[in-house]
ZADO-1210 file (C-alpha; in nm, 4 decimals, padded with zeros to 6 digits):
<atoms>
<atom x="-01.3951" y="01.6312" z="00.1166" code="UNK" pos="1"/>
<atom x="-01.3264" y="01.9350" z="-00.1098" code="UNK" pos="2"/>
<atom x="-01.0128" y="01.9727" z="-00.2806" code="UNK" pos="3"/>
<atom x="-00.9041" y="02.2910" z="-00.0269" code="UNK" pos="4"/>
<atom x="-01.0233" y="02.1380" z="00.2938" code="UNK" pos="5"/>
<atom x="-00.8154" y="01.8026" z="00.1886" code="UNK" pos="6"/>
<atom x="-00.5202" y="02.0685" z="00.1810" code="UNK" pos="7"/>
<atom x="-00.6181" y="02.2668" z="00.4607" code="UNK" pos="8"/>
<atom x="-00.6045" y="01.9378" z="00.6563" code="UNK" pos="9"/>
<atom x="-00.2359" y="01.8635" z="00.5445" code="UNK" pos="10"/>
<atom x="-00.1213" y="02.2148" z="00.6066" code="UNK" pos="11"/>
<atom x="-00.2630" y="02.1932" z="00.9610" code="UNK" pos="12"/>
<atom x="-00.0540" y="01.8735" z="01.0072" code="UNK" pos="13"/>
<atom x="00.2337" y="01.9645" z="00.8653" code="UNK" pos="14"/>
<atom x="00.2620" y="02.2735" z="01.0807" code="UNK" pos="15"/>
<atom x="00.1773" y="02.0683" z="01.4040" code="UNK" pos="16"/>
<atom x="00.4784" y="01.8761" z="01.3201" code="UNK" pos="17"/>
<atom x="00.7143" y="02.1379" z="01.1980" code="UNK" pos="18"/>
<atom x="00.6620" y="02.3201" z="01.5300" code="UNK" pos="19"/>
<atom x="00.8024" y="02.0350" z="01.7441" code="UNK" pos="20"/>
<atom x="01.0978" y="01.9852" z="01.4213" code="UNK" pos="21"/>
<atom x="01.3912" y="01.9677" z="01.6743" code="UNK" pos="22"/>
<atom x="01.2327" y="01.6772" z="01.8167" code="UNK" pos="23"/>
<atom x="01.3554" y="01.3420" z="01.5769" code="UNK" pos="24"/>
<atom x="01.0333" y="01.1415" z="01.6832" code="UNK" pos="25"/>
<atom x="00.8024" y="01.3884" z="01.5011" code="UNK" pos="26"/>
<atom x="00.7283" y="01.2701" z="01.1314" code="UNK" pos="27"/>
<atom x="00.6258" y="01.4107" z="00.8373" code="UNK" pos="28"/>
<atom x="00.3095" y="01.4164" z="00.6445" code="UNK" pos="29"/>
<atom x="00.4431" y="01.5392" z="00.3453" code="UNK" pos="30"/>
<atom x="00.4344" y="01.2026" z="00.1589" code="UNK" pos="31"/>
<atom x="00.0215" y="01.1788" z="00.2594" code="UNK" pos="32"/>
<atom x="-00.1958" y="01.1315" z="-00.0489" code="UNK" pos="33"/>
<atom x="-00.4630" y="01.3392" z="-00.0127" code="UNK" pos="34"/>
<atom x="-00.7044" y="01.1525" z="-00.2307" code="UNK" pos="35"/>
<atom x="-00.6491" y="00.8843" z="00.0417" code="UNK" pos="36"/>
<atom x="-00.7753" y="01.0712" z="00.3136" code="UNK" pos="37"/>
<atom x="-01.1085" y="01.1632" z="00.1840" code="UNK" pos="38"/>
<atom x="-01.1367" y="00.7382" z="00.1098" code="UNK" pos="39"/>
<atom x="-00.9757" y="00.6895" z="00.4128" code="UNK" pos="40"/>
<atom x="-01.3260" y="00.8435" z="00.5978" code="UNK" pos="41"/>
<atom x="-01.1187" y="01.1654" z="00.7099" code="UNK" pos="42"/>
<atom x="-01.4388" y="01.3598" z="00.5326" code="UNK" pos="43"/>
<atom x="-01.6621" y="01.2640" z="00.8211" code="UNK" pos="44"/>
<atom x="-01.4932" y="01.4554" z="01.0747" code="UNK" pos="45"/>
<atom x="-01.4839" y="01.8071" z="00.8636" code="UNK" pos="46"/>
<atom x="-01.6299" y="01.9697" z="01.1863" code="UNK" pos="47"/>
<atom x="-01.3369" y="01.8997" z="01.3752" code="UNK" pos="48"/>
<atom x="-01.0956" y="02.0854" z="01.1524" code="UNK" pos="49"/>
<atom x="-01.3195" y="02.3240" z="01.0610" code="UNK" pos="50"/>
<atom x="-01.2969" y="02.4559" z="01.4677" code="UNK" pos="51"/>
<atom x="-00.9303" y="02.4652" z="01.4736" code="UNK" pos="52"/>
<atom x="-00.8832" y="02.6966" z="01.1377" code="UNK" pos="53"/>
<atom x="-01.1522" y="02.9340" z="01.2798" code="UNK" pos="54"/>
<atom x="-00.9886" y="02.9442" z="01.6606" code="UNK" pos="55"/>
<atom x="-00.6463" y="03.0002" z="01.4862" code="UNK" pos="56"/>
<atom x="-00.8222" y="03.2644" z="01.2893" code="UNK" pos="57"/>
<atom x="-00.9781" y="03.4649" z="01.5593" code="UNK" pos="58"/>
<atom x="-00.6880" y="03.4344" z="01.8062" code="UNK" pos="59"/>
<atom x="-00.4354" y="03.5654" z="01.5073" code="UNK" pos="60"/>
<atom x="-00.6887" y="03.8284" z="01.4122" code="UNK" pos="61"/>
<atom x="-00.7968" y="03.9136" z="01.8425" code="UNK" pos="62"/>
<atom x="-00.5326" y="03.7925" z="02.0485" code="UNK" pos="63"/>
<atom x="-00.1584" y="03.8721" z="02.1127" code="UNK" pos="64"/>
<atom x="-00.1212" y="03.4879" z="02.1847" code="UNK" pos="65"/>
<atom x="00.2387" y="03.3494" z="02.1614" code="UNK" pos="66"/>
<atom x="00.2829" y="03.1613" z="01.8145" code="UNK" pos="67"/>
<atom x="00.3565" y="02.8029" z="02.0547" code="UNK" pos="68"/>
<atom x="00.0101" y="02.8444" z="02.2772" code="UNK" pos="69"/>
<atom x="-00.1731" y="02.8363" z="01.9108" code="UNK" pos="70"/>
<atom x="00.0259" y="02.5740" z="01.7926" code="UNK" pos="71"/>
<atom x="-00.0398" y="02.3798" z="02.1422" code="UNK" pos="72"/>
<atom x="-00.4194" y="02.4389" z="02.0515" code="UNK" pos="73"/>
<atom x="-00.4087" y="02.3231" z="01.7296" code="UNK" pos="74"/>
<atom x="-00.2316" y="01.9839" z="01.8481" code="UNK" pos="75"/>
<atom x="-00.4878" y="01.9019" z="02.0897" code="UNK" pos="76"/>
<atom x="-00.7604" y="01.9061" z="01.8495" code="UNK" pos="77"/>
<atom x="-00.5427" y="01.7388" z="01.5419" code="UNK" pos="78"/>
<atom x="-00.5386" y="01.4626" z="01.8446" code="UNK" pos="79"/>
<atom x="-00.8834" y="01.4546" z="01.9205" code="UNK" pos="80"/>
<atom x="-00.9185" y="01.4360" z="01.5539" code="UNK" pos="81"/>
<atom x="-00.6710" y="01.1570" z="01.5411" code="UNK" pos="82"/>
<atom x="-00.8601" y="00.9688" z="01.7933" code="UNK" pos="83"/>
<atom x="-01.1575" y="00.9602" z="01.6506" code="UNK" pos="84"/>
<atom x="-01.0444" y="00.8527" z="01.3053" code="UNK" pos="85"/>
<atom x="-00.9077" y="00.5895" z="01.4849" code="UNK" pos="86"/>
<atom x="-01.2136" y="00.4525" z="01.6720" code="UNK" pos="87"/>
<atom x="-01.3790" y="00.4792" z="01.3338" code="UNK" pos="88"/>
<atom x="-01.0627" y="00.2932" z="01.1529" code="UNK" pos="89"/>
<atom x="-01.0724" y="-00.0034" z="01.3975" code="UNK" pos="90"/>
<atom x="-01.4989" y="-00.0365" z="01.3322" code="UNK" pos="91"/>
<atom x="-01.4984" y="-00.0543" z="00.9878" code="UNK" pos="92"/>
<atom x="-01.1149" y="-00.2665" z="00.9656" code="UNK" pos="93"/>
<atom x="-01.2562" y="-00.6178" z="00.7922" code="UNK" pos="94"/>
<atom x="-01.0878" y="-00.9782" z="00.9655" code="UNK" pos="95"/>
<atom x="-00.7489" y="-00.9508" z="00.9692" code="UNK" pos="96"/>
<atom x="-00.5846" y="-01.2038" z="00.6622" code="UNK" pos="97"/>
<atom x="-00.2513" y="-01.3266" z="00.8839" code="UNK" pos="98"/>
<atom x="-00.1538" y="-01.6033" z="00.6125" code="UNK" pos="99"/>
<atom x="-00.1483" y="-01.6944" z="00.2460" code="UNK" pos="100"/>
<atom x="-00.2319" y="-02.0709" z="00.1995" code="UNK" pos="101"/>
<atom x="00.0819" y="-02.3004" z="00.0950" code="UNK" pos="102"/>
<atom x="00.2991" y="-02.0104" z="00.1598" code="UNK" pos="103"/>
<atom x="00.5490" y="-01.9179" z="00.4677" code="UNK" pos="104"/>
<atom x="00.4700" y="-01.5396" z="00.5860" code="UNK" pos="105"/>
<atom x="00.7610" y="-01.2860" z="00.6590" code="UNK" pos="106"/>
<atom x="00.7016" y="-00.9531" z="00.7670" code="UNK" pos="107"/>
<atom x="00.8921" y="-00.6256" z="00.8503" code="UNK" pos="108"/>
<atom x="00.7628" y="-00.3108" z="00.8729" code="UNK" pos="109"/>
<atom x="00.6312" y="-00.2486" z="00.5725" code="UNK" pos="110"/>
<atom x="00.7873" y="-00.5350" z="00.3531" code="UNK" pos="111"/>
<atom x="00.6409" y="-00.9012" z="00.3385" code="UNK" pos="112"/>
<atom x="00.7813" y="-01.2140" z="00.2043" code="UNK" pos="113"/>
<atom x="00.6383" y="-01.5282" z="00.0760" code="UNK" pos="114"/>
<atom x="00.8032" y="-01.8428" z="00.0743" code="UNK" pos="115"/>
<atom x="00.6848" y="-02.1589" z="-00.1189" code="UNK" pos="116"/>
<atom x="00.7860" y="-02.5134" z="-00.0231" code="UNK" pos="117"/>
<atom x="00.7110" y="-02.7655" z="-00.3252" code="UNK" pos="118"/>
<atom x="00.5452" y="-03.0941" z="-00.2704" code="UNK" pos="119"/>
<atom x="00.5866" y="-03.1510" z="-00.6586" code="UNK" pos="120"/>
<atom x="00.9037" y="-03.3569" z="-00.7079" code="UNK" pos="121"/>
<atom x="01.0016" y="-03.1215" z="-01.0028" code="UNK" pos="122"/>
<atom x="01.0465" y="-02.8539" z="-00.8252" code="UNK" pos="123"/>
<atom x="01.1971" y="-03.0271" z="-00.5253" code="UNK" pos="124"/>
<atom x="01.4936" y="-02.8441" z="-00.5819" code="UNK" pos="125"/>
<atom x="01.3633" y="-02.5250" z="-00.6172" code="UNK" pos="126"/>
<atom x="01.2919" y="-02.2617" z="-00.3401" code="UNK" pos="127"/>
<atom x="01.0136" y="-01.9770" z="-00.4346" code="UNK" pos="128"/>
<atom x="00.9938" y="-01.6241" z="-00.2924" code="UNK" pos="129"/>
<atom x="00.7804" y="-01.3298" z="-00.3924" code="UNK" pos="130"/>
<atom x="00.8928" y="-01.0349" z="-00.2059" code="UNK" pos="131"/>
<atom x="00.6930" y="-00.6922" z="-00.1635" code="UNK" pos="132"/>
<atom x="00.6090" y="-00.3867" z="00.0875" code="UNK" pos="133"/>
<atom x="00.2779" y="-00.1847" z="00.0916" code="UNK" pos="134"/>
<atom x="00.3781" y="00.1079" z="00.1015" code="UNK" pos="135"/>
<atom x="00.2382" y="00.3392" z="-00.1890" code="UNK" pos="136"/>
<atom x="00.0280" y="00.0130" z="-00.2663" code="UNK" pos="137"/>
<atom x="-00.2870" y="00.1513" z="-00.2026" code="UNK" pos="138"/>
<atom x="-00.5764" y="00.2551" z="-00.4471" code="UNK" pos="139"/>
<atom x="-00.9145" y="00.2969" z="-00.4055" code="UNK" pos="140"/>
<atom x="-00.9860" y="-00.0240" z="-00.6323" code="UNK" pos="141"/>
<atom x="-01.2092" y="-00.0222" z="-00.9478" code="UNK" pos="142"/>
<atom x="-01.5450" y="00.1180" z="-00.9955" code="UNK" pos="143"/>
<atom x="-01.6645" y="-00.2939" z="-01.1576" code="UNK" pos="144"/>
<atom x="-01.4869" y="-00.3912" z="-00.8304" code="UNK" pos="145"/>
<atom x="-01.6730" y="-00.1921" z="-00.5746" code="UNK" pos="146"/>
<atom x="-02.0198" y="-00.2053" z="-00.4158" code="UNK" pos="147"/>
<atom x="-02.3157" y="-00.0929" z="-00.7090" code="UNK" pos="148"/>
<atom x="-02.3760" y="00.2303" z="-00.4688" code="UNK" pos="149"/>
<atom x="-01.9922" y="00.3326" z="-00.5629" code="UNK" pos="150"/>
<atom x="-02.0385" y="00.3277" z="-00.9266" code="UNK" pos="151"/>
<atom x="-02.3372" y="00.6080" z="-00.8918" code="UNK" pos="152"/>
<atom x="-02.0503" y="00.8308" z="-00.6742" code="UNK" pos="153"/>
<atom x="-02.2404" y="00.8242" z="-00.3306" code="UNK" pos="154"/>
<atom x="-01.9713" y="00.6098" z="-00.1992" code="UNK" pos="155"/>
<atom x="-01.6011" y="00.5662" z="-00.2203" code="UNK" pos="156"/>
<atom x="-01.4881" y="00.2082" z="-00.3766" code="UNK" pos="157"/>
<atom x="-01.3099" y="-00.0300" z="-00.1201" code="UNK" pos="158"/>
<atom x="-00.9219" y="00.0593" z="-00.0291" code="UNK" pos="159"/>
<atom x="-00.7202" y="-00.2076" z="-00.2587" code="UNK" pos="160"/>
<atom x="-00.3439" y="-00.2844" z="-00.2236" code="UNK" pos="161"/>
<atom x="-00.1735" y="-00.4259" z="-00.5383" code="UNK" pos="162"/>
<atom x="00.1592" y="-00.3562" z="-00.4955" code="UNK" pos="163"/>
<atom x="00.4511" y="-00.4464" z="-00.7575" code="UNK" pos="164"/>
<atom x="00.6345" y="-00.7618" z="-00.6106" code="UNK" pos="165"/>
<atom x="00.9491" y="-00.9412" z="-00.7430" code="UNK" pos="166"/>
<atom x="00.9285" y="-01.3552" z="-00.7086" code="UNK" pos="167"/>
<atom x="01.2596" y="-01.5286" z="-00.6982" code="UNK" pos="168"/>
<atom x="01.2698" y="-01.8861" z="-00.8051" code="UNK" pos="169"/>
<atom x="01.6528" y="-02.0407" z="-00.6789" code="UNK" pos="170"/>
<atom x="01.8094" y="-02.3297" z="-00.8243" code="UNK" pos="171"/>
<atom x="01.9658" y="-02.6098" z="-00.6524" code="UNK" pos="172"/>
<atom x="02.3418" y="-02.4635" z="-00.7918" code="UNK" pos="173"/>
<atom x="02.2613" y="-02.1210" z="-00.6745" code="UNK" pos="174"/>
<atom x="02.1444" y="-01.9699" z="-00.9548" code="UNK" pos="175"/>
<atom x="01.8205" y="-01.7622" z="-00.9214" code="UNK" pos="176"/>
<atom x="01.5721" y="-01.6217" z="-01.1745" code="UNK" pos="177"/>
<atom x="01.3978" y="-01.2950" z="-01.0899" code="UNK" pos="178"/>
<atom x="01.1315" y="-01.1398" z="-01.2541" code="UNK" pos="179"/>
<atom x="01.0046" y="-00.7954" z="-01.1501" code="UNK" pos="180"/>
<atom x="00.6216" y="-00.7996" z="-01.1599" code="UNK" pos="181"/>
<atom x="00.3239" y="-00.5647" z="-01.1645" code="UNK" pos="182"/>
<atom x="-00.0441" y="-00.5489" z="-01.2141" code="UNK" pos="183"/>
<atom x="-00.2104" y="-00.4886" z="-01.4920" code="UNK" pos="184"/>
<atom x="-00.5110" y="-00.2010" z="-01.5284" code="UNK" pos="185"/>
<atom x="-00.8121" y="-00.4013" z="-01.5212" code="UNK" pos="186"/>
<atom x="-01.1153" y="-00.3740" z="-01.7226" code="UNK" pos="187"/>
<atom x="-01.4474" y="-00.4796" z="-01.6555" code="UNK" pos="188"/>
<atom x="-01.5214" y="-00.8667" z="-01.8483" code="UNK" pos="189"/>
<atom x="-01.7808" y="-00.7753" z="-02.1608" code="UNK" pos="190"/>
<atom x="-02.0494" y="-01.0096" z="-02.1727" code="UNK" pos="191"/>
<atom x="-01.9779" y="-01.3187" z="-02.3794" code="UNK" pos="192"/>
<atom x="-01.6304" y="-01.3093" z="-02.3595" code="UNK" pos="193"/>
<atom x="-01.4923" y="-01.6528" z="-02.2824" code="UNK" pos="194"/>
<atom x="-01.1946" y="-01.7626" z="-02.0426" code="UNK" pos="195"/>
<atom x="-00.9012" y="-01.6960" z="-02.3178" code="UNK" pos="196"/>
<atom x="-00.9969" y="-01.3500" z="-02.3573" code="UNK" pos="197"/>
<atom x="-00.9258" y="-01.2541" z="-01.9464" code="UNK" pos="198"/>
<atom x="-00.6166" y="-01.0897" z="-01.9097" code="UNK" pos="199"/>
<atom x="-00.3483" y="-01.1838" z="-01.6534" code="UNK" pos="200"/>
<atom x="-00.3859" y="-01.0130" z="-01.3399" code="UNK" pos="201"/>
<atom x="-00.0135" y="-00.9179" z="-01.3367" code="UNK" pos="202"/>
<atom x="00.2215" y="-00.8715" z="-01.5743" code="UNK" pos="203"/>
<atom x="00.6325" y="-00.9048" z="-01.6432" code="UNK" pos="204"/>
<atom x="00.8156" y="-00.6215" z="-01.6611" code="UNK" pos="205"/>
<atom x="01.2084" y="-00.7547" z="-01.6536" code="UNK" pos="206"/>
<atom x="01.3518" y="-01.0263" z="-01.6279" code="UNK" pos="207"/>
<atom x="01.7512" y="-01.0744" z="-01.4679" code="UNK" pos="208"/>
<atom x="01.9307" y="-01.4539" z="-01.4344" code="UNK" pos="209"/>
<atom x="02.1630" y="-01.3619" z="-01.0943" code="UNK" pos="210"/>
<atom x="02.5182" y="-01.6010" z="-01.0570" code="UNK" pos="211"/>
<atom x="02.6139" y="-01.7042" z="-00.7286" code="UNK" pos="212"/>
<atom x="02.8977" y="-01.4385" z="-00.6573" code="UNK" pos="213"/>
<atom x="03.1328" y="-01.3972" z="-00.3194" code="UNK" pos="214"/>
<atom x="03.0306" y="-01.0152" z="-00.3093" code="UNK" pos="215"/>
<atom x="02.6845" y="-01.0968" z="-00.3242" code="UNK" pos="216"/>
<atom x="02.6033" y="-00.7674" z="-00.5116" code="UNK" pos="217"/>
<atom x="02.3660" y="-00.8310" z="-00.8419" code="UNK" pos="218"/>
<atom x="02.4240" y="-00.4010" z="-00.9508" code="UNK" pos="219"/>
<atom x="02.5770" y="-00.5131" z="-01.2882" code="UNK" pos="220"/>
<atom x="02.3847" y="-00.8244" z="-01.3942" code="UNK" pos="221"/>
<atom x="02.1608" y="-00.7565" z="-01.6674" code="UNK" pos="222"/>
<atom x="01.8280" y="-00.7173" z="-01.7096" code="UNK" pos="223"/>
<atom x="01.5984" y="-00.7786" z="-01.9702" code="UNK" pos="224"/>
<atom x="01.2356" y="-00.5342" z="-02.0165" code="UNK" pos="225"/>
<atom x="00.9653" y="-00.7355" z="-02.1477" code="UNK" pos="226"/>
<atom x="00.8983" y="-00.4344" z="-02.3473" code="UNK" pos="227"/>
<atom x="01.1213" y="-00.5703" z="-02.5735" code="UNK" pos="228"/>
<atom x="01.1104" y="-00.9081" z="-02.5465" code="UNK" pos="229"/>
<atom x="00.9830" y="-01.1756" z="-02.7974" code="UNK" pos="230"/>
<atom x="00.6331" y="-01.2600" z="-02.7527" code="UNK" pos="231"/>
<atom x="00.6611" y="-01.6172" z="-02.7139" code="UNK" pos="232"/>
<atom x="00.9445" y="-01.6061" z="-02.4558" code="UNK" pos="233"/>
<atom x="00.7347" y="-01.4057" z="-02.2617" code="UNK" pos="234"/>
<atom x="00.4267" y="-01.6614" z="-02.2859" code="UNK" pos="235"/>
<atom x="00.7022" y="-01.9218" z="-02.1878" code="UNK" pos="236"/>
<atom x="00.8240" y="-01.7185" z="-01.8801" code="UNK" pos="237"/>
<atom x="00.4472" y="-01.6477" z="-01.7826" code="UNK" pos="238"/>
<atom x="00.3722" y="-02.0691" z="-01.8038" code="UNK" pos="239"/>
<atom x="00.6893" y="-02.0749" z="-01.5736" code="UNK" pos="240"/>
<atom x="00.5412" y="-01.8713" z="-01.3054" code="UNK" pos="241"/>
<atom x="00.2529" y="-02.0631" z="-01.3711" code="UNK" pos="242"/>
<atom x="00.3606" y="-02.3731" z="-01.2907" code="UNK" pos="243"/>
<atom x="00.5205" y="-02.2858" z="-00.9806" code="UNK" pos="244"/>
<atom x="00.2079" y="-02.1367" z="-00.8184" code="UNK" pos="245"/>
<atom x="00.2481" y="-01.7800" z="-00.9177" code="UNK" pos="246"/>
<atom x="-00.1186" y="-01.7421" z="-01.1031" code="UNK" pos="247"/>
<atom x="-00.4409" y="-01.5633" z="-01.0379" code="UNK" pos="248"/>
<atom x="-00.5495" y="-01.7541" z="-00.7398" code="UNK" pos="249"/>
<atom x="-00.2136" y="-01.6684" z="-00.5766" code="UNK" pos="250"/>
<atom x="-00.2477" y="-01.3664" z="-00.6754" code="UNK" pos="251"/>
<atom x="-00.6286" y="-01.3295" z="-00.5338" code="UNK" pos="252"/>
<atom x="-00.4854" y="-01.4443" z="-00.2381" code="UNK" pos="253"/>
<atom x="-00.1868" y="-01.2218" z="-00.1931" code="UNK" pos="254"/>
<atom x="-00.3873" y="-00.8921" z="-00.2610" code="UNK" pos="255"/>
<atom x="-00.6404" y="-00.9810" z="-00.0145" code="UNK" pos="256"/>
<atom x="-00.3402" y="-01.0394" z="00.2450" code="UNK" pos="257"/>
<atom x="-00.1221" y="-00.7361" z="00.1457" code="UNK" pos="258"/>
<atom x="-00.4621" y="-00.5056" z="00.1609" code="UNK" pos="259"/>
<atom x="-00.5362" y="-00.6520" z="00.5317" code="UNK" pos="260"/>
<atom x="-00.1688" y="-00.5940" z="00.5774" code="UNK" pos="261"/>
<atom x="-00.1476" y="-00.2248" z="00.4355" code="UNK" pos="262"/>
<atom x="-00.4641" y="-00.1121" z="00.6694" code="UNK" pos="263"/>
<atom x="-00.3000" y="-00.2693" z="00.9854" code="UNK" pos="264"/>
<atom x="-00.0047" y="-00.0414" z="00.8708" code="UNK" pos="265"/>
<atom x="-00.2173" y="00.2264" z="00.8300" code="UNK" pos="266"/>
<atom x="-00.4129" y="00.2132" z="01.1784" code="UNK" pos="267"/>
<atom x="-00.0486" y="00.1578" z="01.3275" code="UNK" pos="268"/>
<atom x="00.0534" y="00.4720" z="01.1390" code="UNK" pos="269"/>
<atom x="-00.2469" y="00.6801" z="01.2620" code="UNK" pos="270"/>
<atom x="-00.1856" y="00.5739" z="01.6301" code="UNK" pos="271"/>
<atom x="00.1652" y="00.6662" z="01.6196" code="UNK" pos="272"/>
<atom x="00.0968" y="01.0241" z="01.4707" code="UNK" pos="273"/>
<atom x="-00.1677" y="01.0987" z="01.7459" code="UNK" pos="274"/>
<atom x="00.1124" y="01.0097" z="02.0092" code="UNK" pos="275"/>
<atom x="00.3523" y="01.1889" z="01.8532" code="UNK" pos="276"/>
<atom x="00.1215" y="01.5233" z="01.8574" code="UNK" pos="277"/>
<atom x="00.0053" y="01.4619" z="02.2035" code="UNK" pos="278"/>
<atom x="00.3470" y="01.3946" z="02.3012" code="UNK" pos="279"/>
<atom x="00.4510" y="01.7092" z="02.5593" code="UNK" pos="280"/>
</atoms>
């Protein structure tokens, strides 16, 4: 999808909704990437939107039709549109990932959180949560990730969600450790290069030590940017996680949940918007 139909899309949205604006229900596209709706297979249905620009067109340019009757038109076909993007959504939707082995599930909305209970007797103590939502998670992976026909352009690599997540690990006095994670940008392995040389998936990016407190609030602890911290603390920290489960196989295991999570949220999303523009 070109550049100016991508927009022409959004514009034809956005004024859908902003007709019905007194109405609290309607939403608003304006957060939509649009380099996530050509992935998204929105390109395969350019026809469709295509029809409604050249109606609106010829009925501004022929027609003393009320501004609402246009508008009306225009939100029947963005529905039709809708409708079939979802039929196509819900065909090409892989098995839905509804757990992450050894850890409890929690979700809400858009937020998830992970729970770890410890059959090591070291960490018996110890109660592990890593805590993120999906939204703005998505990107359309990397080209050494995606099927050989992406790398050649002819198709669009796979939808990926590796969203920044914060894991918790809570002492037995109270007393919790948080470290605000992200991932890293990943480059393809060179050949030869042995298991030393991989990067971690994720990375640190502050650490913050929280007291127990009877106001609960943590706005004026401090915390410390790995951008500035000593090299082998950070190592340290990183063995820490380590240790308690947080490595690549968890996090293998959490991206394939949170992108099997984030398209669920996304089909949800698209079903809700088509209601809301057939609503009457």
């Amino acid at each position: 999808m070109s550049s100016a139909l991508r927009k022409s899309f959004l514009k034809l949205a956005l004024n859908s909704i902003k007709t019905n604006h007194a109405n609290p229900s309607y939403a608003s596209l304006k957060h939509l990437n649009p380099s996530l709706v050509c992935a998204r297979g929105l390109n395969s249905s350019l026809s469709c939107v295509s029809s409604v620009f050249r109606s609106r067109k010829h009925n501004a340019a022929t027609s003393a039709v009320p501004c609402r009757q246009v508008q009306t038109e225009a939100d029947s076909k963005l529905g039709e549109f809708l409708s079939e993007e979802i039929s196509r959504e819900k065909e090409t939707v892989p098995e839905v990932i509804s757990k992450v082995e050894g850890w409890e599930v929690e979700t809400d909305g858009a937020g998830v959180i992970l729970r770890k209970k410890f059959n090591d007797e070291r960490f018996a103590d110890e109660g592990v949560k890593v805590e993120f939502d999906v939204n703005d998670s998505v990107d359309s992976g990397s080209l050494y990730d995606a099927p050989p026909e992406a790398e050649g352009g002819s198709e669009v690599p796979p939808m990926v969600s590796r969203p920044p997540f914060e894991v918790e690990i809570k002492k037995k006095s109270g007393r919790t450790l948080t470290f605000m994670c992200e991932f890293t940008a990943q480059e393809p392995p060179y050949e030869g290069q042995n298991e030393e040389g991989i990067e971690d998936q994720f990375q640190i990016v502050e650490v913050r030590v929280d007291q127990p407190s009877e106001t609960g609030t943590i706005e004026n602890f401090y915390s410390h940017s790995s951008a500035v911290m000593d090299g082998n603390l950070y190592e340290m920290l990183m063995d820490m996680l380590d240790e308690r489960g947080i490595d690549d196989n968890f996090i293998n295991k959490m991206v394939d949940f949170a992108t099997s999570y984030e398209q669920q949220q996304y089909l949800n999303f698209l079903q809700k918007l088509r209601d809301v523009i057939q609503e009457k």
